[in-house]
RODO-507443 format. One record per residue: x, y, z of N, C-alpha, C in turn. Coordinates in Angstrom, 1 decimal. Atoms other than C-alpha are relative to their C-alpha. Example, Ala and Ser with C-alpha at 12.3 -4.5 7.8 and 13.67 -1.06 7.14 Angstrom:
2
[site [0.9,-1.2,0.0],[12.3,-4.5,7.8],[0.9,1.2,0.0]]
[site [-0.9,-1.1,0.0],[13.7,-1.1,7.1],[-0.8,1.1,0.8]]
END
This chain:
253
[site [0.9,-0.8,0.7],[-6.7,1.1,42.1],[-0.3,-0.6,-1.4]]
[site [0.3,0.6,0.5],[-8.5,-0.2,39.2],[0.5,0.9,-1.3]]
[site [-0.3,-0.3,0.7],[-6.9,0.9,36.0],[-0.9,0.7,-1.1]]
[site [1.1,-0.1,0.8],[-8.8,3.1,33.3],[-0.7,-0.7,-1.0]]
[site [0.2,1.3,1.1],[-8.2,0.6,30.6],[1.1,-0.6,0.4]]
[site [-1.4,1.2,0.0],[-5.7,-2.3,30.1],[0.0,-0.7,-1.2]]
[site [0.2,1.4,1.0],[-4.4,-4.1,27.1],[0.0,-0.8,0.0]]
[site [-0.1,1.5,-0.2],[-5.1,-7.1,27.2],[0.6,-0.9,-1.0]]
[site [-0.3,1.0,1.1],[-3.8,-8.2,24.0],[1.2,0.6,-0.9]]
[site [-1.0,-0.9,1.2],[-0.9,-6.9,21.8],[0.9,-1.2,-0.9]]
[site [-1.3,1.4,0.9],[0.7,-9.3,18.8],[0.4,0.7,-1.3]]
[site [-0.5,-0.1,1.1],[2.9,-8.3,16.2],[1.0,-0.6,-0.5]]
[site [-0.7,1.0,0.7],[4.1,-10.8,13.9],[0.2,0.2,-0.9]]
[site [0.0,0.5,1.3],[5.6,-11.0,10.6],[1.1,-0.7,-0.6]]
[site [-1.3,1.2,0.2],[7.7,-13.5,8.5],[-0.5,0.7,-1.5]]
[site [0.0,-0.1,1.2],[8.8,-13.2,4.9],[1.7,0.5,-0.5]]
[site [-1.0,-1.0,0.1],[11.7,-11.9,3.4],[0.3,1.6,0.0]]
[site [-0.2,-1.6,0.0],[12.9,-8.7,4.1],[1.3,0.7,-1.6]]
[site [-0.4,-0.1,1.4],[13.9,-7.1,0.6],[0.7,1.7,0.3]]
[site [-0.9,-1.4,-0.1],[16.7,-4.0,0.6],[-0.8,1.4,-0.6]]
[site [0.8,-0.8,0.6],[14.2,-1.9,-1.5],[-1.1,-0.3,1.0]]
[site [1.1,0.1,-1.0],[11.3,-0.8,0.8],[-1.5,-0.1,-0.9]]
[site [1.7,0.1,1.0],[7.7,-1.6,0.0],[-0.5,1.6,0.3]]
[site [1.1,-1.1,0.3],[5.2,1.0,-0.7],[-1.1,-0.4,0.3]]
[site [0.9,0.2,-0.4],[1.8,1.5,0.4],[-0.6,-0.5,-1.4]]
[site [0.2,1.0,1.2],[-0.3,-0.9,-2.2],[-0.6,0.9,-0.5]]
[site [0.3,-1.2,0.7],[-2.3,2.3,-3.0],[0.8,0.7,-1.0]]
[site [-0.9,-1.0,0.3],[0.6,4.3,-4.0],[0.6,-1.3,-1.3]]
[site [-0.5,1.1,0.7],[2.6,1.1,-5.6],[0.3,-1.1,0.6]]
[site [-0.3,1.8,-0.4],[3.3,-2.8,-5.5],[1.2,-0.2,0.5]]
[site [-1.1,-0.1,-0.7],[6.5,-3.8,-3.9],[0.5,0.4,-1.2]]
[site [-0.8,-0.9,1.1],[9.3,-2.4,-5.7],[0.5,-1.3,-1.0]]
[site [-0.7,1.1,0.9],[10.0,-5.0,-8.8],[0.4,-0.1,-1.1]]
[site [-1.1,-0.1,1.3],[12.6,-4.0,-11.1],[0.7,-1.0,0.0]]
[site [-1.0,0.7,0.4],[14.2,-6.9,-12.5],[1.0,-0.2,0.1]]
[site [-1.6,-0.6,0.4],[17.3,-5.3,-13.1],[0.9,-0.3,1.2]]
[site [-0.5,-0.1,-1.6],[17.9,-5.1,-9.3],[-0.2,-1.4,0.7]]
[site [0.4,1.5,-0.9],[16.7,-8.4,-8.0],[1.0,-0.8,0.0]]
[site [-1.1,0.7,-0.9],[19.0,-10.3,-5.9],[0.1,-1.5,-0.2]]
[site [0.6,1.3,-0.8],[16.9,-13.7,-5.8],[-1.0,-0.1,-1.3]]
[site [0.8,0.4,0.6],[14.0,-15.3,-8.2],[-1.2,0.4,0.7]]
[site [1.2,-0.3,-1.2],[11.7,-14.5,-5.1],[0.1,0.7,0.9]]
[site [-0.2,-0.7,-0.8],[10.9,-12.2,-2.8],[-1.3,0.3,0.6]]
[site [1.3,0.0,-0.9],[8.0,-12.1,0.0],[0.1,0.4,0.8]]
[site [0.0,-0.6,-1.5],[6.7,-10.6,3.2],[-1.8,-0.2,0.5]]
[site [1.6,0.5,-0.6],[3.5,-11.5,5.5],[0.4,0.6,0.9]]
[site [0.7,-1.6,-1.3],[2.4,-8.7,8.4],[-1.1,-0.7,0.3]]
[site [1.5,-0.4,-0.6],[-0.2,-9.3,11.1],[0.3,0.5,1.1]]
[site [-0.1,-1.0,-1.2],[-1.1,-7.5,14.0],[-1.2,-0.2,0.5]]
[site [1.0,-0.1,0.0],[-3.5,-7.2,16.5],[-0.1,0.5,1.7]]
[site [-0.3,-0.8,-1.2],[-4.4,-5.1,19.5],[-1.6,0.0,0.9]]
[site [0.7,0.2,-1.0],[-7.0,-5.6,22.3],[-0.1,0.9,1.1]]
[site [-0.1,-0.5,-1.4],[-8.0,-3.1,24.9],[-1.5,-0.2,0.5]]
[site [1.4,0.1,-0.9],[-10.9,-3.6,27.7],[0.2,0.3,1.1]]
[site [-0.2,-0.7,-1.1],[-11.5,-1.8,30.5],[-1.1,0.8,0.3]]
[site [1.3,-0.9,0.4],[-14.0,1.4,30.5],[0.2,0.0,-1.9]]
[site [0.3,0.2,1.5],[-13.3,1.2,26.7],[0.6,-1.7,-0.5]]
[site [-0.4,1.2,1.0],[-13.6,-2.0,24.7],[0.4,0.3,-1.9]]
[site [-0.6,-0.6,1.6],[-11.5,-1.8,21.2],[0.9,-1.0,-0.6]]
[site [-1.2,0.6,0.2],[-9.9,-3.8,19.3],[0.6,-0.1,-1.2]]
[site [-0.3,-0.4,0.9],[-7.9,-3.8,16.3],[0.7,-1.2,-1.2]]
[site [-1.1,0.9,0.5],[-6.4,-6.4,13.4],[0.4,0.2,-1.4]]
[site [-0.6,-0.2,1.6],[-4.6,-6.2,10.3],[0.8,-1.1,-0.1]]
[site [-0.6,0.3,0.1],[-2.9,-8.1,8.3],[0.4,-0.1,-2.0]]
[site [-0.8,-0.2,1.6],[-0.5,-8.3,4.7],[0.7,-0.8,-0.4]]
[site [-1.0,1.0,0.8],[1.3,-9.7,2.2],[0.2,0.0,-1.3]]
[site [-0.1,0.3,1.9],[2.9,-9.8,-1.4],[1.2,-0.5,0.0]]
[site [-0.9,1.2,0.4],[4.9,-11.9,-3.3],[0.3,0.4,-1.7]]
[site [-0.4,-0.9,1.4],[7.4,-10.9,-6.5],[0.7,-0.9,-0.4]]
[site [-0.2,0.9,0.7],[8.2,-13.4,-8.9],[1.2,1.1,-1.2]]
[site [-0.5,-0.3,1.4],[11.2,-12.4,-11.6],[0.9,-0.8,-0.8]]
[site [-0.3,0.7,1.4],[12.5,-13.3,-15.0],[0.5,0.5,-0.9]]
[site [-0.7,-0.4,1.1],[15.3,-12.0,-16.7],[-0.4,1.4,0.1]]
[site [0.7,-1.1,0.0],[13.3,-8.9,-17.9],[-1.5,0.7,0.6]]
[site [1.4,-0.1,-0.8],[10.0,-9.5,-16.0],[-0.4,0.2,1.3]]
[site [0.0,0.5,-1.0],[8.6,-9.4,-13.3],[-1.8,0.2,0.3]]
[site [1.5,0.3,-0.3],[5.3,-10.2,-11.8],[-0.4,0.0,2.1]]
[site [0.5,-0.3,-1.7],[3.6,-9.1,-7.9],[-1.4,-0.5,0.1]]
[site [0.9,0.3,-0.9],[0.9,-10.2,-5.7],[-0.5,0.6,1.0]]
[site [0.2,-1.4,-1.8],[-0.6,-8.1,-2.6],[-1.4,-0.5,0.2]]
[site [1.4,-0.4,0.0],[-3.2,-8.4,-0.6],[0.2,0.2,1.8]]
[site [-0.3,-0.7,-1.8],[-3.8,-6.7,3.0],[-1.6,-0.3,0.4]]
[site [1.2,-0.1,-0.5],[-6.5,-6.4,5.6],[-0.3,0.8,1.0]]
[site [-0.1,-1.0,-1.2],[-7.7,-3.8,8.4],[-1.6,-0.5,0.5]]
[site [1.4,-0.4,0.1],[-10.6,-4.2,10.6],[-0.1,0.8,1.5]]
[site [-0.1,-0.4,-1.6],[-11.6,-2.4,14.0],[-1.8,0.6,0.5]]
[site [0.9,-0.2,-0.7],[-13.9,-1.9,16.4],[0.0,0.6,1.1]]
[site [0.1,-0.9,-1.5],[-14.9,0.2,19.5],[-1.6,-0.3,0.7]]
[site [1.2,-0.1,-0.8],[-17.6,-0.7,22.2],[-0.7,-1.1,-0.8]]
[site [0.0,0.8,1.1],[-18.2,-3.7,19.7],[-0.9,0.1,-1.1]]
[site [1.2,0.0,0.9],[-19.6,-2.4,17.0],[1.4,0.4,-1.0]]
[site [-1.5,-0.3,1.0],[-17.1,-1.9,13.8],[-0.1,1.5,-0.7]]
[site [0.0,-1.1,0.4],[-16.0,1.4,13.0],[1.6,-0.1,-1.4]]
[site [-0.3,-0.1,1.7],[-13.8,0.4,9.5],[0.5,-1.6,-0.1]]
[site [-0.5,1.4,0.4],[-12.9,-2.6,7.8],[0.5,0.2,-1.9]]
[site [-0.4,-0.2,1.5],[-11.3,-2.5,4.4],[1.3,-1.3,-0.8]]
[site [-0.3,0.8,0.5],[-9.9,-5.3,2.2],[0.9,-0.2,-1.1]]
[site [-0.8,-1.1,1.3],[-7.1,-5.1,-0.5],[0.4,-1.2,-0.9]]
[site [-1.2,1.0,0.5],[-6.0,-7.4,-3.2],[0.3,0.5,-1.8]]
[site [0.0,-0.5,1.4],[-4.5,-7.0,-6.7],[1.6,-0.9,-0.3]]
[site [-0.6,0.3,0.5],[-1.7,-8.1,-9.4],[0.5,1.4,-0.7]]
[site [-0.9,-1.4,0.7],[1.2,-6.3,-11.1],[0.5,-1.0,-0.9]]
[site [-0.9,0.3,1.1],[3.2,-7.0,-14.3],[0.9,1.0,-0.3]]
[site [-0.8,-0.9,0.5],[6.2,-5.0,-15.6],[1.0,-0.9,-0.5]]
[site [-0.8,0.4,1.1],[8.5,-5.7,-18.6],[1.2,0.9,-0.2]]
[site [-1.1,-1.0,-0.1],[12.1,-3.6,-18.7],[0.2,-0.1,-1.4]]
[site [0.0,-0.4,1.1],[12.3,-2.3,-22.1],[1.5,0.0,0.0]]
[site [-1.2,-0.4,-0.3],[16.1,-1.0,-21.2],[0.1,-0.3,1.3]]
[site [-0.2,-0.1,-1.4],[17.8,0.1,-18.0],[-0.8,0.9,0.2]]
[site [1.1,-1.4,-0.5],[15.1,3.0,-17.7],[-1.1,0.1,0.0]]
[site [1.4,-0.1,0.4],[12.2,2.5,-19.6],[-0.6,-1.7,0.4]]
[site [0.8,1.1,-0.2],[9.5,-0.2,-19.0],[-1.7,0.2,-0.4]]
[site [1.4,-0.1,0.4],[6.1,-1.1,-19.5],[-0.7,-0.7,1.5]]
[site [0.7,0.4,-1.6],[3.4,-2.0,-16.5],[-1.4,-0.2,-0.4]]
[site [1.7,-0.3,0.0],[0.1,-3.4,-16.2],[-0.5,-0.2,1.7]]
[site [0.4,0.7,-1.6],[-2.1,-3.5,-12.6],[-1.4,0.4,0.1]]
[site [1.0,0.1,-0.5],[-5.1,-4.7,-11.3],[-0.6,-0.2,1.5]]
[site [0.4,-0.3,-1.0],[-6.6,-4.1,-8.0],[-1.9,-0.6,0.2]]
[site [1.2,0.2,-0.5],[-9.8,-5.3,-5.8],[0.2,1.0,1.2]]
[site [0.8,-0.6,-1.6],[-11.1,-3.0,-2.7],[-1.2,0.3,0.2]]
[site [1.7,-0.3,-0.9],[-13.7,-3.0,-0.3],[0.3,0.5,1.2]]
[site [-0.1,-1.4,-1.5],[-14.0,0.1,2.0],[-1.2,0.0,-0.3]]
[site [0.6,-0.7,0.5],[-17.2,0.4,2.7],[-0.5,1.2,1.0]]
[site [-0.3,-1.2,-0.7],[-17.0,2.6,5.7],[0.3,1.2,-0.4]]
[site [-0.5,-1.3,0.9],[-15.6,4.8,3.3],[-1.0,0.4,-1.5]]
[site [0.7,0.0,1.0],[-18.5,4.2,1.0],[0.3,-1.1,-1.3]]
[site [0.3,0.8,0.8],[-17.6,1.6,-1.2],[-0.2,-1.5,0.4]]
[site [-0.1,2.0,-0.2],[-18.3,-2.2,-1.5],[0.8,-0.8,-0.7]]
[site [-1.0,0.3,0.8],[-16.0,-2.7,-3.9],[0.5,1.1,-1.4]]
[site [-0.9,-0.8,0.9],[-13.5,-1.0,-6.4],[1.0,-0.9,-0.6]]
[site [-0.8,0.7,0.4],[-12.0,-2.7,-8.9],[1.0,1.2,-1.3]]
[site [-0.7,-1.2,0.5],[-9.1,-0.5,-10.7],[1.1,-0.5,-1.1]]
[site [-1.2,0.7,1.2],[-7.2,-1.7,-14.1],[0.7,1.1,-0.5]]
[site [-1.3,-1.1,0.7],[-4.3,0.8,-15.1],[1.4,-0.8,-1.2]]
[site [-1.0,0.4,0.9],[-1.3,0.1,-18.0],[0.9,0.9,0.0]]
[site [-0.2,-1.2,0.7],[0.7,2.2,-19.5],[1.8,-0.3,0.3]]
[site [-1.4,-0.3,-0.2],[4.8,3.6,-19.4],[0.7,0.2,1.3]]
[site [-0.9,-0.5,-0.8],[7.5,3.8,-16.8],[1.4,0.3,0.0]]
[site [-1.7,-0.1,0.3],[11.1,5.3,-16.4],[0.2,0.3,1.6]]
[site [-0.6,-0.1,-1.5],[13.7,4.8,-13.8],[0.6,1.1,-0.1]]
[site [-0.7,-0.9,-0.3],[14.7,8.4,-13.3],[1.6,0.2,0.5]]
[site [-0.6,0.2,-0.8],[17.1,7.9,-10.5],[0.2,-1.5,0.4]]
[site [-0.2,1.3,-0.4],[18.6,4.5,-9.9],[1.8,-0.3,1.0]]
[site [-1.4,0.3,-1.0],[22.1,5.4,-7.5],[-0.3,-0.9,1.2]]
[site [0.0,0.4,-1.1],[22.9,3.5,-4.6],[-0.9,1.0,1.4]]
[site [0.4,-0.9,-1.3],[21.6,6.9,-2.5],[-1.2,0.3,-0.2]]
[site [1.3,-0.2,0.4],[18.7,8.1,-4.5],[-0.8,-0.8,-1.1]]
[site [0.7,0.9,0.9],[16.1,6.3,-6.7],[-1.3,0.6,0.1]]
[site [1.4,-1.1,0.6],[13.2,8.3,-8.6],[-0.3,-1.1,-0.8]]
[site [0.5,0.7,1.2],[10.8,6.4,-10.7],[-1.3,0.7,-0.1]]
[site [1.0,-0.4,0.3],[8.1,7.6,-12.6],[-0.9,-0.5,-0.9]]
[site [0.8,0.8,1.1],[4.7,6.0,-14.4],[-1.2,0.4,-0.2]]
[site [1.9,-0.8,0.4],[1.5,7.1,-16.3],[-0.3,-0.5,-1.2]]
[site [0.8,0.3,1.6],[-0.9,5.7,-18.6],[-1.7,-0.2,0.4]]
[site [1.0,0.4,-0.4],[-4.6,5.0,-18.9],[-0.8,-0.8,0.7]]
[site [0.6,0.6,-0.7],[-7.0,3.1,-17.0],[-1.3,0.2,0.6]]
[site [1.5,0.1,0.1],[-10.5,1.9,-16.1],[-0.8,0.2,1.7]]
[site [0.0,0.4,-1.2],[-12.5,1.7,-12.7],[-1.4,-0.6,0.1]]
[site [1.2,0.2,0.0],[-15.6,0.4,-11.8],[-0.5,-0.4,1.5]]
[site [0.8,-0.7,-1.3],[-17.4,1.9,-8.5],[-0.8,-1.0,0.0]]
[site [1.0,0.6,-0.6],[-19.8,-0.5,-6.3],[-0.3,0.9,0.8]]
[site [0.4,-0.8,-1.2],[-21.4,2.0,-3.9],[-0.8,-0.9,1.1]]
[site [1.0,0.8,-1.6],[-22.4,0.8,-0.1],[-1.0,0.2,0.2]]
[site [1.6,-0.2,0.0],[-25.5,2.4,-0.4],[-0.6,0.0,-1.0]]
[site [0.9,0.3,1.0],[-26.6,1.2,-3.6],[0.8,0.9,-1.6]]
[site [-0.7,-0.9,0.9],[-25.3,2.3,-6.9],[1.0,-0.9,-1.3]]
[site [-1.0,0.1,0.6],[-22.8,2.1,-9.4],[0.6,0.6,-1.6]]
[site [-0.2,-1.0,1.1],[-20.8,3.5,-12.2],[2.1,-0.6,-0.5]]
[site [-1.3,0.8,0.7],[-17.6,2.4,-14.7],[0.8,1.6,-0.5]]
[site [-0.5,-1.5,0.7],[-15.1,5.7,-15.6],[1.1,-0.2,-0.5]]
[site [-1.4,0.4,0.9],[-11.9,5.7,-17.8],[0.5,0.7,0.8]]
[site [-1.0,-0.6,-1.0],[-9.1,7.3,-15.8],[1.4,0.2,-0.7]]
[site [-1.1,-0.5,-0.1],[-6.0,8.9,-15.9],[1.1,-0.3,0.8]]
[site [-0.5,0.6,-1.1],[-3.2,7.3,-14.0],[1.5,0.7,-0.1]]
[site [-1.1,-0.4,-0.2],[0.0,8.9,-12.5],[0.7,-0.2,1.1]]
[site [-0.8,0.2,-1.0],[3.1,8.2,-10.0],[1.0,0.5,0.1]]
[site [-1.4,-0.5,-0.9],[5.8,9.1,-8.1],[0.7,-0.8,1.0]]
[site [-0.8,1.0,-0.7],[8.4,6.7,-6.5],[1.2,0.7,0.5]]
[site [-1.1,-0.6,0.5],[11.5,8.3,-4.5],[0.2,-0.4,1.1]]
[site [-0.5,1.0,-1.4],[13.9,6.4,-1.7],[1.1,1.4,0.3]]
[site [-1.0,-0.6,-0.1],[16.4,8.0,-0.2],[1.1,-0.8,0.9]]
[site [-0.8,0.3,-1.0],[19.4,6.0,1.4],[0.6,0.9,1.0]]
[site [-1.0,-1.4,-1.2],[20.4,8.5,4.5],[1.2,-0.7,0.3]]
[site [-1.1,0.6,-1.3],[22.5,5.7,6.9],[0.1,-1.9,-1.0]]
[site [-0.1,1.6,0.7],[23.4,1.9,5.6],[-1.1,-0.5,0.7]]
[site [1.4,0.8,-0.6],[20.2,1.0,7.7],[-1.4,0.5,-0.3]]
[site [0.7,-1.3,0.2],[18.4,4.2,7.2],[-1.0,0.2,-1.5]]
[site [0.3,-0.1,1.3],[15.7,4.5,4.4],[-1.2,1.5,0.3]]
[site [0.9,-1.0,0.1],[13.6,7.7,3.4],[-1.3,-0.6,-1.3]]
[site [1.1,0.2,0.7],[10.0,7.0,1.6],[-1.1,0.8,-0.5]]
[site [1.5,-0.9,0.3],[7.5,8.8,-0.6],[-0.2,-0.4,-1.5]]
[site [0.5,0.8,1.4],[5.4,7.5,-3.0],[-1.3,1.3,-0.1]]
[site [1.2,-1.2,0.2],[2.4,10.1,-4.8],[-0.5,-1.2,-1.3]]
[site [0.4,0.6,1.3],[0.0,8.4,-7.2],[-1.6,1.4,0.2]]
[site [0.9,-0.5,0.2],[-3.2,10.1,-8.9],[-0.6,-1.1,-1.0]]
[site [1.1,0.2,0.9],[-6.2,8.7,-10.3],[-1.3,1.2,-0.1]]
[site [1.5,-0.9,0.6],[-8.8,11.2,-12.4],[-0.6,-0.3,-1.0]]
[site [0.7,0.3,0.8],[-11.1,10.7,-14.6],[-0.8,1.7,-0.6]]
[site [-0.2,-1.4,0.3],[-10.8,14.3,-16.3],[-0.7,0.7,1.2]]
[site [-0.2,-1.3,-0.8],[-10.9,16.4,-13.4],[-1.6,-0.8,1.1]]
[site [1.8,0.4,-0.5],[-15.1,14.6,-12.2],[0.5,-0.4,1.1]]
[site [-0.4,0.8,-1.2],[-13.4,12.2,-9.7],[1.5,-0.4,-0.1]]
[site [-1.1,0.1,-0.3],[-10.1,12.4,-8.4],[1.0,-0.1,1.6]]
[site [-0.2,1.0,-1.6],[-8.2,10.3,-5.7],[1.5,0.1,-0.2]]
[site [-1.8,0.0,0.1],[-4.2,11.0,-4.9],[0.1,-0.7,1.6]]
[site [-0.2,1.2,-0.5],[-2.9,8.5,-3.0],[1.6,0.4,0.7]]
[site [-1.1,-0.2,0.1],[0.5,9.4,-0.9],[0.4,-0.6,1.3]]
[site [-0.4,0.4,-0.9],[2.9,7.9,1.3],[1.4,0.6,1.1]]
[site [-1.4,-0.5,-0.2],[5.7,9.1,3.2],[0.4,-1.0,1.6]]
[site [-0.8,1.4,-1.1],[7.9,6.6,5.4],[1.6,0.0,0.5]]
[site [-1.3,0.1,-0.1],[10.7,5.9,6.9],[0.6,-1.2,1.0]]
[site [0.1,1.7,0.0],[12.1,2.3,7.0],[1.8,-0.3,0.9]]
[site [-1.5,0.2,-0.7],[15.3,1.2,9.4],[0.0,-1.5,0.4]]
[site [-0.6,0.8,-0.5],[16.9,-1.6,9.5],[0.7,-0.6,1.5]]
[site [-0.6,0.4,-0.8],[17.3,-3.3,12.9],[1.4,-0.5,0.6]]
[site [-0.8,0.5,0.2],[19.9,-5.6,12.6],[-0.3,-1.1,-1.2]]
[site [0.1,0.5,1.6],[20.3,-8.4,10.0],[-1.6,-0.6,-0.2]]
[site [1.0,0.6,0.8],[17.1,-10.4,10.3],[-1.5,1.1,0.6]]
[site [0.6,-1.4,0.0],[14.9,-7.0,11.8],[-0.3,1.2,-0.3]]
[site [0.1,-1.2,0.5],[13.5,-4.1,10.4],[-1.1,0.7,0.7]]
[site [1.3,-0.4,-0.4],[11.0,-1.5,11.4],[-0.4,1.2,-1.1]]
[site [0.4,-0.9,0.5],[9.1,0.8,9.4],[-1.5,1.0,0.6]]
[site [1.0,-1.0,-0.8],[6.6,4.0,10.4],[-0.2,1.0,-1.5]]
[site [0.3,-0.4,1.2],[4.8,5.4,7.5],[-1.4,0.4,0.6]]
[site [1.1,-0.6,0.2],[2.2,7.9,6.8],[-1.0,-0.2,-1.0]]
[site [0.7,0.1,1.0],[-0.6,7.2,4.7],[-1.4,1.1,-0.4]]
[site [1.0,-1.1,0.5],[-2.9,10.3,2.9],[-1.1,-0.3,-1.2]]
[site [0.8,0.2,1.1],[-5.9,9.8,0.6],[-1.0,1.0,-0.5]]
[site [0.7,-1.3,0.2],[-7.5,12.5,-0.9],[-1.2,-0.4,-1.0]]
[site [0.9,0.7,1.1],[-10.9,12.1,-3.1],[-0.5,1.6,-0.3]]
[site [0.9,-1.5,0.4],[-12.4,15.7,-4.7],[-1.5,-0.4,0.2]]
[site [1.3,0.5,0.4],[-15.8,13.6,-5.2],[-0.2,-1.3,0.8]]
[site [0.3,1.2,-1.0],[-16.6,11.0,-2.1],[-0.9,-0.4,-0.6]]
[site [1.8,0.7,-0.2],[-19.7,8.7,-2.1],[-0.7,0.9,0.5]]
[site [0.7,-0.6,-0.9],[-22.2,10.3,0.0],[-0.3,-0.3,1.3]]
[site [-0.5,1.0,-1.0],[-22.0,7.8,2.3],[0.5,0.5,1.0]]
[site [-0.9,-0.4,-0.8],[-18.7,9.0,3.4],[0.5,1.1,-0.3]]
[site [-0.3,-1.0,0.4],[-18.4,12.6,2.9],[1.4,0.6,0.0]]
[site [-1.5,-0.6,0.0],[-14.7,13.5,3.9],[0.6,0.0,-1.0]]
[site [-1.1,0.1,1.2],[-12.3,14.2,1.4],[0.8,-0.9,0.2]]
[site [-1.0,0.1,-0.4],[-9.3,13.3,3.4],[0.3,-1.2,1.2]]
[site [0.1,1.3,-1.0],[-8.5,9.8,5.1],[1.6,0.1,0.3]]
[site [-1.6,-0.1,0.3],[-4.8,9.5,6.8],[0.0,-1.6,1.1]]
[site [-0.4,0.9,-1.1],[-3.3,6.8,8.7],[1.5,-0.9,0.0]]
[site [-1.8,0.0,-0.7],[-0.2,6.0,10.7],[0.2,-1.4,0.5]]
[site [-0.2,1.4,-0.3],[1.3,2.7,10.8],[1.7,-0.3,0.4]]
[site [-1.2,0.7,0.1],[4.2,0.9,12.3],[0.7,-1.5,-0.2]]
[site [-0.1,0.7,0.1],[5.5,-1.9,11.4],[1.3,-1.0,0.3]]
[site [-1.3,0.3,-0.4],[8.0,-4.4,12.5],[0.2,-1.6,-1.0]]
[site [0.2,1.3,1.3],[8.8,-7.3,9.9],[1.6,-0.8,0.7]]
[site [-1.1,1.3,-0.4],[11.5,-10.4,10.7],[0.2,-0.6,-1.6]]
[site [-0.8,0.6,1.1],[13.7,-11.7,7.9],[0.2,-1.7,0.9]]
[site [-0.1,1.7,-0.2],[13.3,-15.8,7.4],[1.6,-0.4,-0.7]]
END
């Protein structure tokens, strides 16, 4: 009997180091790169994926990631950039593109300073590009072995390309939320909250909630939720509310 569908394709690969602190979604925040903590001078990870089905439905699916965290005594400096695209019946139903830089400077063991720049292109979601500059303060709340709170807010700029024509530059308001939880020595709990508004006109919260397990030494797997909220879409793309569910399996080099 002829099957409804069949995958014909399934690959998930990634190399890089696997880092005891879990990454965050690049929305929410950059890998985690407190100085203070760093193990190593370096620390990297590269993700791809890619999924194939044909049969009565043709679909198919690829992503792929990667950032890289340079530190320095009190510094430290990140890299990111990801990719998603997909299609059904061959025609593409999203594609979205991510890249950006981080800086952070540790004042103390608590306080710090942060700068970060971002490029995205969703335009599925209405844009052709988003480019997003934030600065501003951070404190490490929580820094035990079991829990780890951090928190950061300061100003920042954006400037909207719209996919159907357009454009527009707004000052912003920028806020986060970082919080781990060690459950098991393999076991990690994840939730990251960020906000961008631009007094109250246009406002985008950004959250993640995960939960990251250690394989054994050189595998991990992580399964995380990602939420995006916008009060004021494009027109484009009227939803408020975009989510999506990812897993991930990463290999330690």
């Amino acid at each position: 009997m002829k099957p409804i569908s069949r995958i014909s394709a399934v690959l998930l690969l990634s190399a890089g180091a696997f880092c005891h602190q879990a990454f965050a979604d690049n929305t929410v925040f950059t890998s985690m790169d407190d100085p203070a903590t760093a193990k190593k001078p370096f620390e990297g990870s590269a993700a791809a994926g890619y999924l194939a089905q044909t049969g009565n439905t043709t679909s198919s699916s690829l992503t792929a990631q990667a950032s890289m965290t340079w530190y320095k005594s009190s510094w430290a400096y990140s890299l990111w950039g990801n990719a998603a695209n997909t299609s059904s019946n061959d025609e593409r139903s999203s594609e979205t593109y991510n890249l950006g830089g981080r800086s952070r400077y540790n004042l103390n063991s608590n306080d710090y300073l942060f700068g970060q720049a971002s490029w995205l292109s969703d335009r599925y979601n209405g844009y052709s590009s988003r480019d997003t500059l934030t600065a501003g303060y951070g404190r490490q709340i929580l820094s035990g072995p079991v829990h780890s709170l951090r928190a950061e807010f300061g100003p920042g700029v954006r400037y909207d390309d719209f996919h159907e024509g357009g454009h527009q530059t707004k000052a912003l308001a920028y806020g986060a939320l970082s919080y781990q939880w060690q459950l098991t020595d393999t076991t990690k709990f994840i939730q990251g909250v960020s906000v961008l508004s631009s007094l109250g006109d246009d406002t985008t919260v950004n959250s993640e909630t995960g939960l990251q397990v250690a394989i054994n030494q050189n595998f991990s797997l992580k399964l995380a939720y990602d939420v995006t909220w916008n009060n004021n879409p494009p027109e484009s793309a009227p939803d408020h509310t975009d989510t999506k569910t990812t897993v991930m399996l990463s290999y330690a080099m």
